[in-house]
N, C-alpha and C positions, 0 to 999 in steps of 0.2 A: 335743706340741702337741695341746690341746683339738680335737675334729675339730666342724665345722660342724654343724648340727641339721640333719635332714632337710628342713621346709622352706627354709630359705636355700638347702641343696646344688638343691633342685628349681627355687628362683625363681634360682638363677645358671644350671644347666641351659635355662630357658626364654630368659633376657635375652642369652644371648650365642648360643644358637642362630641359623646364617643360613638362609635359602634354599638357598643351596650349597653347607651341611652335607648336604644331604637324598637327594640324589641323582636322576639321572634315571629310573630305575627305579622307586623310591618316587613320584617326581611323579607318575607314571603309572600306579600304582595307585591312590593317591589319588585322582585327575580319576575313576577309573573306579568307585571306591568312593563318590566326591560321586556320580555321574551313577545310582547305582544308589540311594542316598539320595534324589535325588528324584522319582527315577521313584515312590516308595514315598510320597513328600510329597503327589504326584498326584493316586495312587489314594486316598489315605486324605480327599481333598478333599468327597468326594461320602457319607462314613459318617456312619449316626446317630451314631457313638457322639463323633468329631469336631463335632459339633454341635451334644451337650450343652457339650464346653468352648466353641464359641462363643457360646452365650446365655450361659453362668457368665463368659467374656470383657469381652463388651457389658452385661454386668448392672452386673461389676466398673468399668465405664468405660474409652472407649476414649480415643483422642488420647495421640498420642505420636512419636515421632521416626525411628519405624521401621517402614518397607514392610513389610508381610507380606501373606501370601492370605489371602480367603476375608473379612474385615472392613476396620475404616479402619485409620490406622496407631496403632499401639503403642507404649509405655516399651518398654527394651530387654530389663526381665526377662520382662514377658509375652509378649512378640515370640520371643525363645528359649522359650519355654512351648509356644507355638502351634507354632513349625517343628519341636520335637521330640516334639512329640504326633503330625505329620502325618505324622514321616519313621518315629515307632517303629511307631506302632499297627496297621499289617498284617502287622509279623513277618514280613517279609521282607529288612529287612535284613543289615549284613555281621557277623558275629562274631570272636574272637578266643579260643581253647582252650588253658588251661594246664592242667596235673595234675589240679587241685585245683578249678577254676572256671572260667569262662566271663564275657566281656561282649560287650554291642556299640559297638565304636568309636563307628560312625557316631550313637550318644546325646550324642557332643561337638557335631556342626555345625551344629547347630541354635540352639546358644549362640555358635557364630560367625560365624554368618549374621544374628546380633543385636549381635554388636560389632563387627564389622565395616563396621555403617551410625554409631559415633557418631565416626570422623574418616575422612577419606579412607583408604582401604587397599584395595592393590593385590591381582590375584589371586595375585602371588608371597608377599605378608606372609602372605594367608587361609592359602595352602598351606603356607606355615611353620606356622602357627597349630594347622592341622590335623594336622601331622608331628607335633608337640609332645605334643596331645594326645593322640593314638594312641598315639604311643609309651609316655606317662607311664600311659595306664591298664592297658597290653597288659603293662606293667613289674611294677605293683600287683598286678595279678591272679597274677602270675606269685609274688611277692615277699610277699605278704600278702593270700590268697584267703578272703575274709573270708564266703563262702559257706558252709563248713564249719562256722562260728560261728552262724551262722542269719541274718547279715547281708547282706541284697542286694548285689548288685555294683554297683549304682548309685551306695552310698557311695563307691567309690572312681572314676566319672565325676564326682563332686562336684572330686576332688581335680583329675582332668585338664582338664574344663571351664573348671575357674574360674583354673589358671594357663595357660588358653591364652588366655582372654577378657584375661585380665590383660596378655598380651601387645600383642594388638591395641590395647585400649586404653591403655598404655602405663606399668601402675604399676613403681616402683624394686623393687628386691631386696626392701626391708624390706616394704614394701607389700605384693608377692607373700605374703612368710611370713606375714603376718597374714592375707591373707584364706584365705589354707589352714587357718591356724588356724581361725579363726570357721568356714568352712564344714565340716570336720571335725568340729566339737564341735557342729553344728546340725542337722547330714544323719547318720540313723543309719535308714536301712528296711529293716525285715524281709522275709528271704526269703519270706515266705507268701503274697504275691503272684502267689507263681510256684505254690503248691503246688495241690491240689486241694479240692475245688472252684472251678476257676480264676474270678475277673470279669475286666468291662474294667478294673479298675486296673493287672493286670500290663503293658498296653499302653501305660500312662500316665505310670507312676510315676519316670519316668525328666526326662519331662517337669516334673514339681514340681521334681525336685534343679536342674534346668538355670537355672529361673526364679529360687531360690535364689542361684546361685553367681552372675547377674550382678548380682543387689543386694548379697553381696558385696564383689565385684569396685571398685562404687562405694562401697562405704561403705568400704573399707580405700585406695581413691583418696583420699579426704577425709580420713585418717590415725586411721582407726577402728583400736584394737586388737585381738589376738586370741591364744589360747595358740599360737606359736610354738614351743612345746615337746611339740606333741601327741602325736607319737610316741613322744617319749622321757620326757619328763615323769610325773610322779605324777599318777594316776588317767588316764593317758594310754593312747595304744592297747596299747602291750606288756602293762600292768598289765590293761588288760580286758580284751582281746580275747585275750591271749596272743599274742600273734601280733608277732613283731617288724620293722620296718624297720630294715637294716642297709645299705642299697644305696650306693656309691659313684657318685654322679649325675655324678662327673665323668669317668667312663668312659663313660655314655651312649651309645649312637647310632642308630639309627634301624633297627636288625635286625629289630624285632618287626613293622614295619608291613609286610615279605611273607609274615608267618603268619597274616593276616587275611583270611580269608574270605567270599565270599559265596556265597550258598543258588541254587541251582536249583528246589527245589522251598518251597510255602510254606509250610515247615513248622517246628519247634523246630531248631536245626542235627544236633543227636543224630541225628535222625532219616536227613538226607540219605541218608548210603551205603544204607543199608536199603532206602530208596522207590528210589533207580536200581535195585536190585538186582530190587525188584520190578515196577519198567515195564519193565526188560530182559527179566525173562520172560514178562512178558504180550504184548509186541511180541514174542518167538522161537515161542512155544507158541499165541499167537492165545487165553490161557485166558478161559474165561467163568464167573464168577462162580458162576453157578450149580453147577458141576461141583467147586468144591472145597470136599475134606473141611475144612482146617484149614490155616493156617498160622502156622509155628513161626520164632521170628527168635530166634537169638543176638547177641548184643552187647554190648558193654560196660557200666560197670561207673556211668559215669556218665549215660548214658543209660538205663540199667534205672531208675535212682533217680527220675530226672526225669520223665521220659515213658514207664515201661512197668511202672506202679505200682509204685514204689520207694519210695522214703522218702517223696516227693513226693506217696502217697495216691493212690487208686483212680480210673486214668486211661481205664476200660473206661464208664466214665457220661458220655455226649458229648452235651450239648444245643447248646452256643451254637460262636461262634469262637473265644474262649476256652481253651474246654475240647478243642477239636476241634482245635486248631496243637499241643497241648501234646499228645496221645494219639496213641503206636504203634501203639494198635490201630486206633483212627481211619483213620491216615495214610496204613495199610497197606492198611486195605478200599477206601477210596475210590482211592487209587491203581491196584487190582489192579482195579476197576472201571469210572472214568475214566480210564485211564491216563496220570493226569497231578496235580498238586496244585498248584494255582495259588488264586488269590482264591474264584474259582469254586465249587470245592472247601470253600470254608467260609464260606458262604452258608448261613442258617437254614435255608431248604427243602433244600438239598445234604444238611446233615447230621441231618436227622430223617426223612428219605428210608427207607421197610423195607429198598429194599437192602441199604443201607449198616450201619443198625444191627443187621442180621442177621448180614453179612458179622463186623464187629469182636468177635462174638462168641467167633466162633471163629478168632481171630488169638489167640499165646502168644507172652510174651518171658521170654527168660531169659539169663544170664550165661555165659560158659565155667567156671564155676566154680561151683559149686553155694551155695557160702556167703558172704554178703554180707560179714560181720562179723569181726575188725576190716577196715577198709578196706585197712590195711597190710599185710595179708596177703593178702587177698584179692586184691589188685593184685598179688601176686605172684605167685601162683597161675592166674591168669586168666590167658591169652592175651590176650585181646579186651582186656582192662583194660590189662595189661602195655605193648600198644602205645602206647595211647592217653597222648596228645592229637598224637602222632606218624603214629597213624594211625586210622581211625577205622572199625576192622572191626567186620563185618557179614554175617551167614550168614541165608542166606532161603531156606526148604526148604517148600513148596508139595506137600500132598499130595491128589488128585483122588480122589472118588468110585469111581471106575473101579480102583482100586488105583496108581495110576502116581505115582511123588513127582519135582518139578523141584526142582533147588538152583541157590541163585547165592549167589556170595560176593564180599565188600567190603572193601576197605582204604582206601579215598575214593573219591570225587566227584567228580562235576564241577563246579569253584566253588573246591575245596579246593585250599591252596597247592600241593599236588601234580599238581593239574590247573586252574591257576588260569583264571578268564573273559577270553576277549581282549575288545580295544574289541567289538567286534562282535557278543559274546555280550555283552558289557553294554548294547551299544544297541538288540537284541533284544528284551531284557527290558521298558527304560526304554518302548521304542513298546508293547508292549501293555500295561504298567501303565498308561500313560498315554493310552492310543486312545479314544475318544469320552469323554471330559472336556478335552482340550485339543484346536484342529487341528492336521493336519500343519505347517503353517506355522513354529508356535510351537515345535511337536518340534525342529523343525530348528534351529531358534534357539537353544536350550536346549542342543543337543548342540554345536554351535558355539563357544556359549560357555563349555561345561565342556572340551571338547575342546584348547581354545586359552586357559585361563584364565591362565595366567601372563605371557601378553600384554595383560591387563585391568589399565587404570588406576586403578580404582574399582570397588568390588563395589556398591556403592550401585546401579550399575546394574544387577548382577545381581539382586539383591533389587526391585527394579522390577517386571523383567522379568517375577519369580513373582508380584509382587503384580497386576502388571495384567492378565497372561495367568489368572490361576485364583481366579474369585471364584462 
């Protein structure tokens, strides 16, 4: 028996998923992964760099059928444009760590928070919606880490987004695989976004594919076609990418969504264990900046590459936000100095500050292993690499002036599924990202209705709610 293509396997995976496939466990990380999504929508309300896309918004024309913040209403592609620009761009959202690569779930809600305003849909379909999508990209990344190729991981939020939007707004099986196809063969961004000399695009780019998949979404509704065969087909992803999809979708289930993560501090995720390690020893030793000689971080094998001048390019030159969420060395001075890494923290006068660019001088990262190269080996050989994405150690050895050296060591976080955020460290979070740009009032409303969302007849309201409360 001819076995199914992969998307038809993914659009039957989406159309017969229920609600109560999902479990209540996952519902509840979910609500607590939405509620930390838009604590980040919030903060990111009041940035210049939010503000170029909304004159590029209102330049492009507004009027359209869907509540959003910050402008009038929008089509639904820009409408996902704008909610995934506001919930990506502080890099503080949740992530998801396989072997090989990394995404962030929460790059899907932003497109569901835009189909879910064009028919009625309740907060239990949104959380299906959202189940879906997590799963399906937390799956790819795991199945086909298209990072290694030099391909952003965003290509493969094209693929989740667009058959969860599909969901909500209700296209058939065949519909589904067409617009995987189309969006597949249209969305291809390179990883360089992410490398160094970082800009604001890396905060963005997430936001174009979203706005992408739900014109998609509609044009494969109207019976648009599209290669169906993309993964397997001739000049399709195996043939370019090398990289194959074999997955049996109908095993599926919703495992991956309690290995998604969110951040404590606001930093690249790599980074977390390292930065606790280093506010632990500055709250035990009381150290002051001034008094140290150097400090020396081991760690892993995909965080050296990213954030501690690896493949990813010379991450010791920190002018903007940018450049300064994505740098170890950054992360580690201004932590060891404010002890703490929040927004705050990377703020232009924060980080052109002599302290700071003093301190990161003399911060060093390095591997348990001395040699990068092949990567297959080197994960073998490395301890720190070895674990990872299991665990995400972290050795922080602080040596003072005075001759005396502090060490602390890390295998996670707090955020990380092994120490995951209860409600109350997420509601934590959501009141200060969110304190003097919204009132208490409206906090409380927000958390109410993420709290209690699968009680919700209608997200329409929900999407109100942002629109009216954050302009």
């Amino acid at each position: 028996m001819k076995k199914e293509l992969q998307t038809r396997q993914i659009a039957l995976f989406v159309l017969n998923t229920t609600y109560n496939d999902i479990g209540k466990a996952n519902i509840e990380q979910l609500k607590r992964h939405l509620l930390d999504a838009i604590g980040s929508l919030i903060h990111a309300s009041v940035k210049p760099t939010i503000k170029k896309l909304i004159r590029q918004i209102q330049t492009m024309g507004e009027q359209g059928d869907c509540y959003v913040p910050l402008t009038k209403n929008l089509p639904y592609d820009r409408a996902a444009q704008l909610y995934t620009a506001l919930i990506r761009y502080p890099d503080f959202m949740d992530n998801f760590m396989a072997k090989e690569a990394t995404c962030h779930p929460s790059d899907n809600v932003g497109a569901l928070l835009a189909a879910a305003q064009y028919k009625k849909c309740s907060g239990q379909d949104f959380l299906t919606a959202m189940a879906i999508a997590y799963q399906i990209e937390c799956r790819l990344v795991q199945e086909i880490p298209v990072m290694k190729e030099g391909i952003d991981h965003t290509l493969l939020l094209a693929y989740s987004a667009t058959a969860a939007a599909a969901k909500l707004i209700g296209l058939d099986k065949e519909q589904i695989a067409h617009a995987l196809g189309i969006i597949g063969s249209s969305v291809s961004p390179m990883v360089t976004s992410r490398a160094s000399y970082t800009y604001e695009w890396k905060g963005m780019a997430s936001s174009m594919d979203v706005m992408e998949c739900l014109g998609t979404v509609f044009l494969a509704k109207e019976g648009m076609t599209g290669p169906i065969a993309i993964f397997e087909g001739p000049k399709g992803f195996k043939e370019v990418f090398g990289l194959k999809l074999d997955y049996d979708w109908t095993k599926e289930n919703f495992e991956l969504i309690s290995k998604c993560v969110l951040k404590s501090y606001n930093a690249e995720v790599h980074s977390q264990s390292a930065l606790e390690a280093i506010t632990e020893l500055k709250q035990q030793h009381h150290i002051n900046a001034e008094e140290v000689d150097k400090i020396e971080i081991t760690t892993f094998l995909t965080a050296y590459h990213i954030i501690g001048s690896g493949a990813y390019g010379n991450r010791q030159i920190v002018e903007t936000k940018e450049q300064a969420d994505h740098s170890l060395f950054y992360l580690a001075a201004v932590a060891l100095i404010d002890g703490e890494v929040y927004p705050d923290q990377l703020e232009p006068e924060r980080i052109n500050r002599k302290d700071v660019q003093e301190l990161l001088q003399k911060v060093s990262v390095k591997t348990g292993f001395p040699i990068h190269q092949p990567i297959s080996i080197a994960g073998l050989l490395d301890p720190y690499t070895q674990a990872y994405p299991d665990k995400v150690k972290a050795k922080v050895e602080i040596s003072l002036k005075n001759g005396s050296a502090l060490t602390c060591e890390k295998e996670d976080y707090h955020g990380f599924f092994t120490r995951p955020f209860t409600w109350e460290d997420t509601i934590t979070k959501f009141l200060r990202l969110s304190s003097g740009i919204i009132d208490r009032e409206t906090q409380k409303e927000i958390i109410r209705s993420v709290t209690g969302l699968e009680q919700l007849e209608d997200m329409k309201q929900f999407a109100e709610l942002l629109s009216k409360k954050i302009r």
